[in-house]
PAZA-111818 format. One record per residue (C-alpha): residue in three letters; y, z, x negated. Coordinates in steps of 0.2 Angstrom, whole numbers, plus 5000, padded with zeros to 4 digits. Last residue first. Layout:
BEGIN
ALAYZX;...
//
This chain:
BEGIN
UNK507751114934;UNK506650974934;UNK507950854930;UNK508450974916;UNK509551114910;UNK509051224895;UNK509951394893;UNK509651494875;UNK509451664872;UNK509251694855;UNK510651834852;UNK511351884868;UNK513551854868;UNK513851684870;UNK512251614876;UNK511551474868;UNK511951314879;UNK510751154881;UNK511051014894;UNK510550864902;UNK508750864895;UNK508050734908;UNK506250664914;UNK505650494911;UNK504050544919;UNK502750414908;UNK504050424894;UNK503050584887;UNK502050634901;UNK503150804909;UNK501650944905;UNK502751054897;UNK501951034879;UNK501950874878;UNK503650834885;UNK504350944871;UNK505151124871;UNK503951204860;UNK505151144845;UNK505250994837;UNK505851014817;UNK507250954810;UNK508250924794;UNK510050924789;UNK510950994806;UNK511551144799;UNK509951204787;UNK509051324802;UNK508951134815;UNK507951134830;UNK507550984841;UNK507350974859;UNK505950864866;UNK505750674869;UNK506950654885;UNK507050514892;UNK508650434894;UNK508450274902;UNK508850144887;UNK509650294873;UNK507850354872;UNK508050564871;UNK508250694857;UNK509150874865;UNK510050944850;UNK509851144845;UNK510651194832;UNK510451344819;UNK511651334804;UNK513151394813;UNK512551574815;UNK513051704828;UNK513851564840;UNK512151454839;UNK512551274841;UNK512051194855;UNK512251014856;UNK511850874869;UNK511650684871;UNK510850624856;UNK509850474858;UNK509150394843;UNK507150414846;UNK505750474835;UNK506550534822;UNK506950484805;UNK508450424809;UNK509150594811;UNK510050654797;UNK511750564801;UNK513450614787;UNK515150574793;UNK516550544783;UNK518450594786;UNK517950694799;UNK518550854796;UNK518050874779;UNK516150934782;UNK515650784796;UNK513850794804;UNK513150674814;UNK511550664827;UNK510950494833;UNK511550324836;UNK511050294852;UNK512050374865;UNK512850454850;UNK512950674846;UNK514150744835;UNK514350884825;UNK515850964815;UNK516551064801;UNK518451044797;UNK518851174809;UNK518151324801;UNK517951484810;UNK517851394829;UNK516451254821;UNK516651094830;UNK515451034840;UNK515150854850;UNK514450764864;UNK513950604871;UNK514850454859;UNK514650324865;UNK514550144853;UNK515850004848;UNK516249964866;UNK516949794873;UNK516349804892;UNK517349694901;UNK517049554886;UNK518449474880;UNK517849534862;UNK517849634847;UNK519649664842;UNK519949804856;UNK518449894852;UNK519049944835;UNK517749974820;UNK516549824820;UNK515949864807;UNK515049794793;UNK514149934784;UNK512949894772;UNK511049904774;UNK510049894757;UNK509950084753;UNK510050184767;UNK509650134786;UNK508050194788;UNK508550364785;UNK507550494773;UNK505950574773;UNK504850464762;UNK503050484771;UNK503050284777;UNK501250224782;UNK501050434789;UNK502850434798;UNK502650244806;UNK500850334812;UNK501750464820;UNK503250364827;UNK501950244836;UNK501050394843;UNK502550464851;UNK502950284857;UNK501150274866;UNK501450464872;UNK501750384893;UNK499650284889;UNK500250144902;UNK498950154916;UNK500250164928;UNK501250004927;UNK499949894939;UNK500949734941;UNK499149654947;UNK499349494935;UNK500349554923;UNK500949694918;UNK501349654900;UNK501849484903;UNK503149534915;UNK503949674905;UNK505349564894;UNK505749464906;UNK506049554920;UNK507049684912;UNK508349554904;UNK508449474921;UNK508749674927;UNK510149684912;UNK511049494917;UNK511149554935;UNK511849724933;UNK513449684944;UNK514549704926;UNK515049514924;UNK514549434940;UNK512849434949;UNK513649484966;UNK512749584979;UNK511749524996;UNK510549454988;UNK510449534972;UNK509949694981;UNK508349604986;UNK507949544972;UNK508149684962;UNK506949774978;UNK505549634975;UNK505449644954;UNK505249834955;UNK503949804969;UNK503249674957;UNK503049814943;UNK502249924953;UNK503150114954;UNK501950214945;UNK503150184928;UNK504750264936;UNK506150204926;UNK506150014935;UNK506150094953;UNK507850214946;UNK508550064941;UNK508049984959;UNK508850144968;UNK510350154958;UNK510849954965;UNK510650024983;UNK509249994994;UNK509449975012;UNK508349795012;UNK507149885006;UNK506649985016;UNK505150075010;UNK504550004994;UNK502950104986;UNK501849934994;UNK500050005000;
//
């Protein structure tokens, strides 16, 4: 029996939301878009060009019955753990030959409705010394800047995704943070890290789809935000899509 319900009443959140959730079918996914798009302009910023790009690039894989569900949800986990035992340096994939190139002002890049240079999500800055800070990237990771952010310093391409979208620093010691690790495409959380060195290396804590049961991408659940309380030592505040 079809998942869809109505579809002519669906909203353009309602088909993302189909195309996040892997026991929805893939053609039912396919059927609601088309639906929407219908009735709704495929123009610059309708969601048109993004749900093509979609289509394209999970038909074959699903494929002839659109069945979505039988996706091992750790597949990327696995991935990263294998990449980390061909390639045991520790260090960021982006060093050494990679240079630079900008662009470094949105207004010169393009005509385009949407000329970003990258988002960034959230940020700290030390209350005792203002020239150290954090900051976390849609998809560029966590970075850290000791001189006020003249330059900036990222320690997390090692990981397994490059979303950063939440800091927690703790107030009674500035070398332990917290930073939720997610996929910059949907958001899906991969665990919260833990940093004791300032935000140099990481370590996953207990906090991790694994462990609580959420399926790894196969949930796409959501670490929105992390808080230390200000005044109890160690207690730490974690707010999710499942509460």
């Amino acid at each position: 029996m079809s998942l869809l319900v109505a579809t002519s009443a669906l909203g353009q959140s309602d088909y993302k939301q189909m195309m996040n959730d892997m026991q929805v079918n893939f053609y039912d996914v396919v059927e609601a878009a088309d639906k929407y798009f219908e009735t709704h302009t495929k123009g610059k910023g309708s969601g048109w060009k993004g749900y093509q790009r979609w289509k394209a690039e999970n038909e074959s894989k699903y494929y002839p019955d659109g069945n979505r569900s039988q996706i091992n949800p750790y597949f990327l986990a696995q991935a990263h753990k294998q990449f980390k035992e061909k390639n045991p340096v520790n260090k960021s994939l982006f060093s050494g030959e990679w240079r630079d190139l900008g662009p470094y002002d949105a207004n010169n890049i393009t005509s385009h409705y949407s000329p970003g240079i990258g988002r960034v999500e959230c940020f700290w800055i030390n209350p005792v010394d203002t020239t150290h800070m954090f900051m976390g990237s849609r998809s560029g990771g966590f970075w850290m800047s000791s001189n006020a952010g003249a330059s900036w310093i990222n320690t997390t391409d090692h990981l397994i995704a490059s979303g950063v979208n939440t800091i927690a620093v703790s107030p009674g010691n500035s070398d332990t943070v917290l930073i939720n690790i997610q996929n910059a495409s949907n958001n899906t959380t991969h665990g919260i890290f833990r940093s004791v060195d300032g935000g140099a290396t990481w370590a996953i804590t207990p906090f991790n789809p694994v462990n609580l049961g959420w399926g790894g991408l196969g949930t796409n659940n959501k670490i929105f935000k992390i808080v230390y309380h200000p005044t109890i030592p160690n207690l730490v505040f974690v707010g999710t899509s499942m509460g």
